[in-house]
VEXKOLMAR-585662 format. One line per field, with one value per residue (C-alpha): residue number from 1; residue in one letter; x, y, z. Coordinates in Angstrom, 3 decimals. Each point is the difference from the previous one (the first is absolute). Layout:
N
nr c(NUM	...)
rest c(A	...)
c1 c(X	...)
c2 c(Y	...)
c3 c(Z	...)
end
This chain:
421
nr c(1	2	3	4	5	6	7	8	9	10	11	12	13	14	15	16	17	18	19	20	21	22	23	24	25	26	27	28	29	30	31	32	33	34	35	36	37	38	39	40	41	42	43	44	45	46	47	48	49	50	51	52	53	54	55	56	57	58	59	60	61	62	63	64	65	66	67	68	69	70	71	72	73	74	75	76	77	78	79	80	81	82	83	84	85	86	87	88	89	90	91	92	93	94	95	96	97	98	99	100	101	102	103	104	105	106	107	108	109	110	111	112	113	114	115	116	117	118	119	120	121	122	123	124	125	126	127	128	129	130	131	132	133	134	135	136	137	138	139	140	141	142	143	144	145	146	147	148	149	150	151	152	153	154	155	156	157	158	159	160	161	162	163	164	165	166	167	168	169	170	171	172	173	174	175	176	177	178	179	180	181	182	183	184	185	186	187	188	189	190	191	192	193	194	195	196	197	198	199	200	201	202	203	204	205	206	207	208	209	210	211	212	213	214	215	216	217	218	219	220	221	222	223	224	225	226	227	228	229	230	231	232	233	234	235	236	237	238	239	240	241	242	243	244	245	246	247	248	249	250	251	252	253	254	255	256	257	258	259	260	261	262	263	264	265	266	267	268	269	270	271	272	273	274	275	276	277	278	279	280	281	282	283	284	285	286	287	288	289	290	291	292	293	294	295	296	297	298	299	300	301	302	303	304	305	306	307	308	309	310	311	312	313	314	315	316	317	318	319	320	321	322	323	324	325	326	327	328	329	330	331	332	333	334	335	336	337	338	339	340	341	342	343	344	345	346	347	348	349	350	351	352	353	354	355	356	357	358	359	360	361	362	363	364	365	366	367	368	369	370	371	372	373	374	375	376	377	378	379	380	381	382	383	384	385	386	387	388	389	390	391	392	393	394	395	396	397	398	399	400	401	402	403	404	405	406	407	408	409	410	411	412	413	414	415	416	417	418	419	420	421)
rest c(X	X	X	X	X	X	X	X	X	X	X	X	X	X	X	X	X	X	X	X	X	X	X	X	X	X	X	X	X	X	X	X	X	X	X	X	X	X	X	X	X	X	X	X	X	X	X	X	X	X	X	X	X	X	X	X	X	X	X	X	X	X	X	X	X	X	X	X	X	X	X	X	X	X	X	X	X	X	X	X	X	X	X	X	X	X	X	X	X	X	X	X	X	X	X	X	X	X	X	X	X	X	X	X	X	X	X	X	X	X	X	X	X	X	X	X	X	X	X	X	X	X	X	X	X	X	X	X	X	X	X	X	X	X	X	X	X	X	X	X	X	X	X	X	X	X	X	X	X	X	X	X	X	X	X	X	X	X	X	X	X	X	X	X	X	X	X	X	X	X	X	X	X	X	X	X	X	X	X	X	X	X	X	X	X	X	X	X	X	X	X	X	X	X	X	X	X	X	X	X	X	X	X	X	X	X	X	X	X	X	X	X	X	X	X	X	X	X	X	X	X	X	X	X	X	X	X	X	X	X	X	X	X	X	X	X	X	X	X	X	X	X	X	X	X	X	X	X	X	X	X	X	X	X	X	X	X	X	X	X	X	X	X	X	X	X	X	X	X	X	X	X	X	X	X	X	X	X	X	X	X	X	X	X	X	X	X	X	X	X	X	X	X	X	X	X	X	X	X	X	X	X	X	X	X	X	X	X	X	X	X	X	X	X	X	X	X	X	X	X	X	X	X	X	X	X	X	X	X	X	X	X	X	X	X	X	X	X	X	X	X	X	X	X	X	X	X	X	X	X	X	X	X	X	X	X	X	X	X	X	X	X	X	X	X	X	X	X	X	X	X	X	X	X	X	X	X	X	X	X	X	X	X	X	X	X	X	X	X	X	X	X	X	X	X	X	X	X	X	X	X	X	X	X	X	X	X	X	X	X	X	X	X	X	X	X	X	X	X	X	X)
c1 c(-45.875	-0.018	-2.731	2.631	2.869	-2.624	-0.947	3.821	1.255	-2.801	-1.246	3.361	-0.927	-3.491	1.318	2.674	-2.818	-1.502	3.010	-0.554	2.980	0.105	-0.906	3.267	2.167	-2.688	0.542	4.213	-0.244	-2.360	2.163	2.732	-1.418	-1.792	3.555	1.274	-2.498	0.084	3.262	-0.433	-2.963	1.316	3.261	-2.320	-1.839	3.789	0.856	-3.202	0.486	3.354	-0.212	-3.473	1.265	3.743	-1.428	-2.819	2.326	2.543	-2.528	-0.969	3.366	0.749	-2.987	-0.246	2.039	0.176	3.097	-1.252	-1.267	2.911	2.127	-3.107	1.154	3.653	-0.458	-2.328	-2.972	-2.253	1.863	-0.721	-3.144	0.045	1.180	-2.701	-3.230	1.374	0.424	-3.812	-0.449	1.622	-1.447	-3.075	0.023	2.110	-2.869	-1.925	2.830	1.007	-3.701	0.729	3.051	-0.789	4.051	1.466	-2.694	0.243	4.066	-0.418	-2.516	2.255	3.315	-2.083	-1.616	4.006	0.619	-2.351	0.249	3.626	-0.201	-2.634	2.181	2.914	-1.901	-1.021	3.768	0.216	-2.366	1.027	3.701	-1.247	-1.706	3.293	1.968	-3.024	-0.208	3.877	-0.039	-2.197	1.831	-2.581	1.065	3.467	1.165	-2.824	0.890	-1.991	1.594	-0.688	-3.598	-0.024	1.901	-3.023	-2.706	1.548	0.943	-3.796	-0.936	2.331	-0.943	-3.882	1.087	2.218	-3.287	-1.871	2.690	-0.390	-3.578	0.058	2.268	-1.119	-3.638	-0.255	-2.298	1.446	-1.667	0.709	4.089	0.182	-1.691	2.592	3.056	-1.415	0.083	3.487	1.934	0.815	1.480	1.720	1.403	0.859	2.090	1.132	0.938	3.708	-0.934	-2.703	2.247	2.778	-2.537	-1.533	3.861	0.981	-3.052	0.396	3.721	-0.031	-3.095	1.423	3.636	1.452	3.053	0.960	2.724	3.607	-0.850	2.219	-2.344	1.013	-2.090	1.955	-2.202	0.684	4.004	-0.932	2.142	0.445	-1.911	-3.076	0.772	-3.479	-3.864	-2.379	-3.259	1.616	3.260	2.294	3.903	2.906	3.304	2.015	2.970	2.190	-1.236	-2.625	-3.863	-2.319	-3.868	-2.576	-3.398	-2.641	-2.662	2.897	0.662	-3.356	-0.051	3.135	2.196	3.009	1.658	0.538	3.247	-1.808	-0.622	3.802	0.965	-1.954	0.658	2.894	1.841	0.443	0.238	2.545	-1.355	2.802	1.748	2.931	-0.374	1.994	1.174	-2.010	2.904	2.395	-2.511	0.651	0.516	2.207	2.529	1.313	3.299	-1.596	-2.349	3.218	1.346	-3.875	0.807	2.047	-1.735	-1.814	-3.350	-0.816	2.404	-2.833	-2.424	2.045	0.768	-4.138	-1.148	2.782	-1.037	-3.344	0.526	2.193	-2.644	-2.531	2.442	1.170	-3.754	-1.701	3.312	0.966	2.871	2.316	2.737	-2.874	-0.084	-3.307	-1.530	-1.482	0.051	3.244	1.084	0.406	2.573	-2.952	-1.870	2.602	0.809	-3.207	-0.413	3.435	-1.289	-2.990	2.265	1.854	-3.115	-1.113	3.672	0.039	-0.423	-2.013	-3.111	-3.210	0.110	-3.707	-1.452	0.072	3.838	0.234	2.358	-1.671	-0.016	-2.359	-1.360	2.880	0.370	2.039	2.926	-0.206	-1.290	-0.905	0.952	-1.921	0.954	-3.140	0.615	-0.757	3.048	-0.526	1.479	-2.593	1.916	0.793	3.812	-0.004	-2.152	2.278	2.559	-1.499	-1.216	3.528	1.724	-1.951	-0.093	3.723	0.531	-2.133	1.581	3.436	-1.087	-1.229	2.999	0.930	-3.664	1.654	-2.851	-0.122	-1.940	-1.712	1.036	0.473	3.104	2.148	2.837	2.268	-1.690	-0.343	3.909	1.089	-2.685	1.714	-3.057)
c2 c(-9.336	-3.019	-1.741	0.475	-1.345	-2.913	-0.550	0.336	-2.790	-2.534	-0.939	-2.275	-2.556	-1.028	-0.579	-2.350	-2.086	0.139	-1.718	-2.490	0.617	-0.420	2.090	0.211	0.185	2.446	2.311	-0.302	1.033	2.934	0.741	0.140	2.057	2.414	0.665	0.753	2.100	2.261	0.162	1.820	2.018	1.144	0.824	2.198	1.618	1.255	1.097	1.789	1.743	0.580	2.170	1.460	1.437	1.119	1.574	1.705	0.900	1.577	2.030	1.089	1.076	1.602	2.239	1.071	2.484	-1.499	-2.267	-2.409	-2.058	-0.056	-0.981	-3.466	-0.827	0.416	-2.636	-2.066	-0.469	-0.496	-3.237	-1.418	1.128	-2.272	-2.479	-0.459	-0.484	-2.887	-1.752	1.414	-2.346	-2.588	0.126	-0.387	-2.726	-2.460	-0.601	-1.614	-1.319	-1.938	-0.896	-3.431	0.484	1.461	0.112	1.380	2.339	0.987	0.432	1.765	2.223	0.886	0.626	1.906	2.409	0.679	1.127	2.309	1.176	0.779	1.309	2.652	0.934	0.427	2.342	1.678	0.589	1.055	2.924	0.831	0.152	2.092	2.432	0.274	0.865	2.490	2.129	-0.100	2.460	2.504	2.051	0.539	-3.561	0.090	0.064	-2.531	-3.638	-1.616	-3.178	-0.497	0.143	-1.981	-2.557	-0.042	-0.172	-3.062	-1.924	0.738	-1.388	-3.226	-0.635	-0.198	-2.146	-2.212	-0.674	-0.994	-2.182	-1.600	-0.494	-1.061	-2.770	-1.758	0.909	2.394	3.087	2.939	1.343	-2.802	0.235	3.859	-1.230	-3.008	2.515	3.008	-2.466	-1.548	2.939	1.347	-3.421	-0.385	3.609	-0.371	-3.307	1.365	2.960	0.364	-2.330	1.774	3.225	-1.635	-1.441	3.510	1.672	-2.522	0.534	3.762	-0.323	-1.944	2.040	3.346	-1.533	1.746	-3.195	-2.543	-2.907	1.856	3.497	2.171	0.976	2.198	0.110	1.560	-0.838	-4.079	0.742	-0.853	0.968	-1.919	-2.675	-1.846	-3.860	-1.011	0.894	-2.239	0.133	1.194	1.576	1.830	-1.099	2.503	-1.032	3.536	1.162	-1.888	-3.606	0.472	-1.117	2.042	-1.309	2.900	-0.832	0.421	2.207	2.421	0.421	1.992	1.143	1.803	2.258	-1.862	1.083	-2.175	0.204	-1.239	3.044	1.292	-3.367	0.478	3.149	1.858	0.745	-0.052	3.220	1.768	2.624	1.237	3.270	1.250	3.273	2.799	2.944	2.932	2.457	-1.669	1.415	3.128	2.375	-0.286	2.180	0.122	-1.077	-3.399	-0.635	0.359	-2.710	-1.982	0.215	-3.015	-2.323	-1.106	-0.980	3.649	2.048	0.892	0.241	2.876	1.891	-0.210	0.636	2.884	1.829	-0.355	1.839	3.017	0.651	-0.108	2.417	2.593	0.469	0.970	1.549	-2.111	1.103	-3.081	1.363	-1.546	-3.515	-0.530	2.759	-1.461	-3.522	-2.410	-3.519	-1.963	-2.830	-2.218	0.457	-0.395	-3.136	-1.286	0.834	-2.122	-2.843	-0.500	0.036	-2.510	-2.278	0.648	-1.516	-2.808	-3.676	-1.675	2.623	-0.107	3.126	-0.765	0.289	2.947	1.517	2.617	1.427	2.425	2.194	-0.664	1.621	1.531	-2.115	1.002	-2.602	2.584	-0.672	-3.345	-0.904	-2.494	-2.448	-1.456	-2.254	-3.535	-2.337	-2.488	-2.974	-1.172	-2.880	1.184	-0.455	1.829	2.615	0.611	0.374	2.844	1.929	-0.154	0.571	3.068	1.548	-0.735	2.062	2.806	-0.052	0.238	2.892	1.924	2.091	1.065	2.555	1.156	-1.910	-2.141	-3.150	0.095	-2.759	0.560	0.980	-2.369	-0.473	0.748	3.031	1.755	-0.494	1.690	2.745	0.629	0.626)
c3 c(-14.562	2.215	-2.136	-3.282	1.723	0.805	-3.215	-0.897	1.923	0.492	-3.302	-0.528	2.494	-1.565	-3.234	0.881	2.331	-3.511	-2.017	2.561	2.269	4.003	2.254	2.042	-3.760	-1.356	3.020	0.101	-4.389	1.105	2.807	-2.368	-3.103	2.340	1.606	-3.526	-1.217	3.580	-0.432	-4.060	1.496	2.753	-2.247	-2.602	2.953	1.410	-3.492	-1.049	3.097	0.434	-3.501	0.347	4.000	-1.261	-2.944	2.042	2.270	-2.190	-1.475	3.027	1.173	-3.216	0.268	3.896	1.618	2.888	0.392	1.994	-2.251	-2.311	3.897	-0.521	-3.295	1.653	2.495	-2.354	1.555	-2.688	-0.652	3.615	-0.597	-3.330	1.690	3.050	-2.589	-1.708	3.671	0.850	-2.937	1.160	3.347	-0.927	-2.720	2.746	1.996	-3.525	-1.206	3.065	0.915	0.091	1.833	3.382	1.622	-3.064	-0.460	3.583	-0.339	-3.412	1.121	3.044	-1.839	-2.829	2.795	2.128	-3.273	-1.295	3.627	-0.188	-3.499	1.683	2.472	-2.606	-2.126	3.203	0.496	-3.178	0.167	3.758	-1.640	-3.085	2.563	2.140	-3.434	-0.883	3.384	0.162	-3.378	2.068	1.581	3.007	1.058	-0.861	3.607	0.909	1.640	-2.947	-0.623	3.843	-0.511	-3.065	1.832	3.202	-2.180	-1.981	3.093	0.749	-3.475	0.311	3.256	-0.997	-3.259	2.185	2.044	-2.904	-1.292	3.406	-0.063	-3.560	0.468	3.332	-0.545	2.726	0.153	0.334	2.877	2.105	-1.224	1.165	2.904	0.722	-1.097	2.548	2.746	-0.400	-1.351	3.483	0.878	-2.941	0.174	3.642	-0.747	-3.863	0.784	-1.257	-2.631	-1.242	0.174	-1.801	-2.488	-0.811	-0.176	-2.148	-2.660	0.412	-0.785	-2.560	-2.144	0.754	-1.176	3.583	0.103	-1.990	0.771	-0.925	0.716	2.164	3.266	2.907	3.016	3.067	2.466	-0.851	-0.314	-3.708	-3.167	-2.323	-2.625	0.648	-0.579	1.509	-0.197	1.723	2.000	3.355	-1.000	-2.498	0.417	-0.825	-0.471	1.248	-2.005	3.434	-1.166	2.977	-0.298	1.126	0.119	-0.002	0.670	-3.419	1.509	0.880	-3.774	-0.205	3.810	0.220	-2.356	-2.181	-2.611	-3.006	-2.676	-2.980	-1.489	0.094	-1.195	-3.214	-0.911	-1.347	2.631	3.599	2.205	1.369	2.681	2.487	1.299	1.194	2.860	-1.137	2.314	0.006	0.813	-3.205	-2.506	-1.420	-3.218	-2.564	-1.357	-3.671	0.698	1.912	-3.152	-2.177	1.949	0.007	-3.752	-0.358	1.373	-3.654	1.350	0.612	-1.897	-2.333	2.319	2.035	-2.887	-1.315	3.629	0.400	-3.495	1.345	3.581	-1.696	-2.052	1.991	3.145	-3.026	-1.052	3.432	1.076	2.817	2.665	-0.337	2.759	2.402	-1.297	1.858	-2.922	-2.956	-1.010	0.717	-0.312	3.277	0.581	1.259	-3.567	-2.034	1.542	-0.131	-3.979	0.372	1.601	-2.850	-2.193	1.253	0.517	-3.768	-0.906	2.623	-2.196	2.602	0.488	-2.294	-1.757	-1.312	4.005	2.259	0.571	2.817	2.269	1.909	3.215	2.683	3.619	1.772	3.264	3.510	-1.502	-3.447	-3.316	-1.728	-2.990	-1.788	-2.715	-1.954	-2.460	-1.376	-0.783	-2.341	1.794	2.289	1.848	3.403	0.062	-3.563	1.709	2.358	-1.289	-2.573	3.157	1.471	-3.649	0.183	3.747	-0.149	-2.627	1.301	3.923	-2.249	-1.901	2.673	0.659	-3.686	0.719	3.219	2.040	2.707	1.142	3.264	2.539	3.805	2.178	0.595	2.721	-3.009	-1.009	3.089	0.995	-4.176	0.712	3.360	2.059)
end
């Protein structure tokens, strides 16, 4: 192959010291036409390619179970491929093209070698990436730390290309450069050390998209809540919701825990998880004459009657003893007032009616029962917020004693003097 691209770009130069021109003129026009005819071959090569590897490939993928090649196509790395035997090309026709040009030749060939060796290492990525996306549809390594692998072995790989680049460009063997980096790196890590930490936080941030500038951060260990107005080599700044700044170191983004508003921000609502305690001794059965008066409240006036039909049906058939109300099955003040309560969330304007909507009962504790509100409002801005969740617990501490029940809180002055213990 060499001798072809010899032949290719040589036999110019001869025939113009033929027509009689100088030597120095002669060279510059072959320098010139040579450049213009790599530049079309080189072209064809990348298209020839390009189609005969994206065909091949889709083929291929079509007809192979195996999805991982199809995830290849995905990530298109037959078209880096296409891309890197044009610039073998190239790399080897600079050397006779430039002959009579030793600097440029030597600069070409450098800048023509970084980049064949960082195309390499980009359709290494590629594959590595394609492999992460294949094992993470098996589901024996669904609960596997892939990506962290992935992301070792490609520091390994740039790390190797980054010496070559090195040696490429200042002429330096690579043996000799591992050599030279093995015996300063302890220095350099003993003097670099927070920089080197805050240079490695800051490239793991930013590729696994953990913060950008304008999020809404909270880290309690730093005091921090609020938006980050700052990312640099050594810190992250947060200006908290009280107009104070905060400034976080960058390795603690990936050494400790934080928790990070973005994705509430962008989706369709924001949450609403709180409870109220109700008293364990306030809950009890109901009679008929208290669900004839649980009638006219409208949310559940249909629901009572429904839920009543359903409970004399079910007593009459299996004969229940109703003088006992414990026998059979009842209604209880604390679950009619909870089928009350999701009603009223399912009518309240400012909750997402497409998200999850719950009001629901949870672990007795020594203080009595929770009762839990889970919802999403739509309003995500925090006064707005706010406001819903008080809208809402409002109306629920208010409704309390239409049920008959109570809401735990503990004895005050007040309430021991009216009880008269």
């Amino acid at each position: 192959m060499y001798k072809i691209i010899e032949k290719i770009f040589t036999f110019l130069y001869p025939i113009f010291r033929k027509w009689g021109l100088g030597s120095t003129f002669a060279s510059y026009l072959s320098l010139v036409l040579n450049i213009l005819v790599l530049c079309l071959i080189s072209y064809l090569i990348y298209l020839v390619f390009r189609f005969v590897l994206v065909k091949v490939m889709a083929i291929i993928a079509r007809n192979t179970k195996t999805r991982f090649d199809d995830i290849l196509v995905a990530n298109k790395t037959e078209k880096y491929i296409a891309h890197l035997i044009p610039l073998l090309f190239i790399y080897k026709a600079v050397p006779i093209i430039l002959d009579r040009f030793e600097y440029w030749e030597s600069v070409f060939g450098k800048l023509v070698g970084v980049y064949i060796v960082l195309l390499l290492l980009w359709i290494i990525r590629t594959i590595f990436s394609s492999l992460r996306d294949y094992l993470k549809l098996k589901p024996r390594y669904s609960d596997k730390p892939i990506d962290s692998f992935i992301q070792v072995i490609m520091i390994v790989f740039w790390l190797f290309g980054l010496t070559v680049i090195v040696s490429k460009i200042f002429d330096i063997n690579q043996n000799e450069l591992l050599t030279i980096l093995g015996a300063v790196s302890a220095v350099i890590i003993l003097v670099f050390r927070d920089t080197i930490l805050g240079f490695v936080a800051s490239v793991q941030v930013a590729i696994n998209d953990m913060v950008r500038i304008g999020d809404w951060i909270t880290m309690e260990r730093y005091g921090a809540d609020g938006d980050v107005i700052e990312i640099n080599l050594a810190t992250v700044k947060v200006r908290n919701f009280d107009n104070t700044t905060t400034t976080i170191p960058t390795y603690s983004l990936i050494s400790d825990s934080f928790r990070n508003w973005r994705g509430m921000l962008n989706s369709d609502g924001r949450r609403i998880k709180r409870h109220v305690l109700i008293k364990t001794g306030s809950i009890r059965f109901l009679n008929d004459t208290e669900l004839e008066n649980l009638k006219k409240i409208e949310l559940i006036s249909a629901y009572i009657d429904t839920r009543k039909a359903e409970i004399n049906k079910y007593n009459l058939a299996h004969n229940i003893d109703k003088s006992v109300p414990v026998n059979g099955r009842n209604m209880t003040n604390f679950g009619v007032f909870r089928k009350y309560i999701t009603e009223y969330l399912h009518q309240h304007p400012g909750l997402n009616k497409e998200m999850i909507m719950l009001c629901r009962q949870l672990q007795a504790t020594s203080q009595g029962i929770p009762l839990e509100i889970y919802a999403f409002s739509y309003d995500k801005r925090f006064e707005n917020y706010e406001y819903i969740m008080a809208d809402i617990f409002d109306h629920i501490i208010a409704s309390v004693g239409y049920f008959d029940l109570e809401i735990y809180e503990l004895p005050t002055e007040k309430s021991i003097a009216s009880s008269g213990i």
